[in-house]
N, C-alpha and C positions, 0 to 999 in steps of 0.2 A: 302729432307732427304734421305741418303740412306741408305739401306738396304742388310743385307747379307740373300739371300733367296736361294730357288731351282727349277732350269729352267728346265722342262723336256724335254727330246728328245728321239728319239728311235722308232721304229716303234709299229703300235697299237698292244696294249697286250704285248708289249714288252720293259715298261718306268725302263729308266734310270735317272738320274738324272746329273745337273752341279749344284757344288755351286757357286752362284757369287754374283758379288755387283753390284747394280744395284739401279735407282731410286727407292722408292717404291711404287710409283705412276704408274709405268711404263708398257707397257702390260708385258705378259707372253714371247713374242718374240723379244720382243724390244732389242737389244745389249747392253750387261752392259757392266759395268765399268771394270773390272777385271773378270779374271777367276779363281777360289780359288781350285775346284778340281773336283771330282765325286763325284757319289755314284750309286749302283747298287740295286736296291727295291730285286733283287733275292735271290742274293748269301747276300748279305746283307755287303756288302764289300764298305768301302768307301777311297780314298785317298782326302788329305786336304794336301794343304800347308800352317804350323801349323805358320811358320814367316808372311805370307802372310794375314794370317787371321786371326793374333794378330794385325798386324797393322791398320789393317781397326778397330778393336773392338775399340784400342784407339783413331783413328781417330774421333770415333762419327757412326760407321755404326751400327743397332741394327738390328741383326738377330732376323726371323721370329721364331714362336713357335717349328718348326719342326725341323728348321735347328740350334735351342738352342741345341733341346734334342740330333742332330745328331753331335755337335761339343763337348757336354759334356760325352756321349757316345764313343769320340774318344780320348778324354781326352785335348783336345784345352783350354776347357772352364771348370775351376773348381767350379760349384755351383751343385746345385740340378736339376732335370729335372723340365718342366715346366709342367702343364698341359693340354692337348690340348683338347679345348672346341669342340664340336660334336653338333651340331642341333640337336634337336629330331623330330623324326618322327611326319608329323601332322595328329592324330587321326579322320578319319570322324565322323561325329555328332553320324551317328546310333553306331558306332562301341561304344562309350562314355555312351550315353544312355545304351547297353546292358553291359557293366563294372560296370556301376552305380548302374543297377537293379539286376546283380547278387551279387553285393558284399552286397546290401543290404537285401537280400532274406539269403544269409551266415550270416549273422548276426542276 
């Protein structure tokens, strides 16, 4: 299946981004399929080629979570942004226990 995602490049502390199409399987470096445009994490400036990456959308390619919010953001894609789910931090045990005992000592 492919996927419209974003490949970073750029020297460390200094990521840029490409969007492309690519497996979704595929590593991080692997050579995709097409290359659809940039985008800058700085200046926050992205270019899309907006023919290019409508065609892939009807083709069947389903962009990643970021690269929904970043193609509806540039007006590509007309819905709502998507959510993007974050792991939570994992609490050690004592840190839990002393949350538990102060909240119930506040009460």
């Amino acid at each position: 299946m492919l996927a419209i995602k974003l490949q970073r490049i750029g020297k460390k502390h200094q990521p840029s981004y490409r969007l492309v199409v690519a497996e979704s399987r595929s590593k991080m470096a692997a050579p995709p399929v097409e290359d659809l445009g940039s985008y800058n994490s700085f200046t926050k400036k992205a270019t899309i080629k907006k023919d290019r990456t409508e065609y892939w959308l009807k083709t069947g390619a389903q962009p990643t979570v970021t690269a929904h919010n970043l193609l509806v953001k540039e007006g590509v894609v007309s819905s709502a942004k998507k959510a993007v789910k974050m792991p939570k931090p994992v609490q050690k045990q004592a840190e839990k226990a002393e949350a538990s005992a102060s909240a119930e000592a506040a009460a």
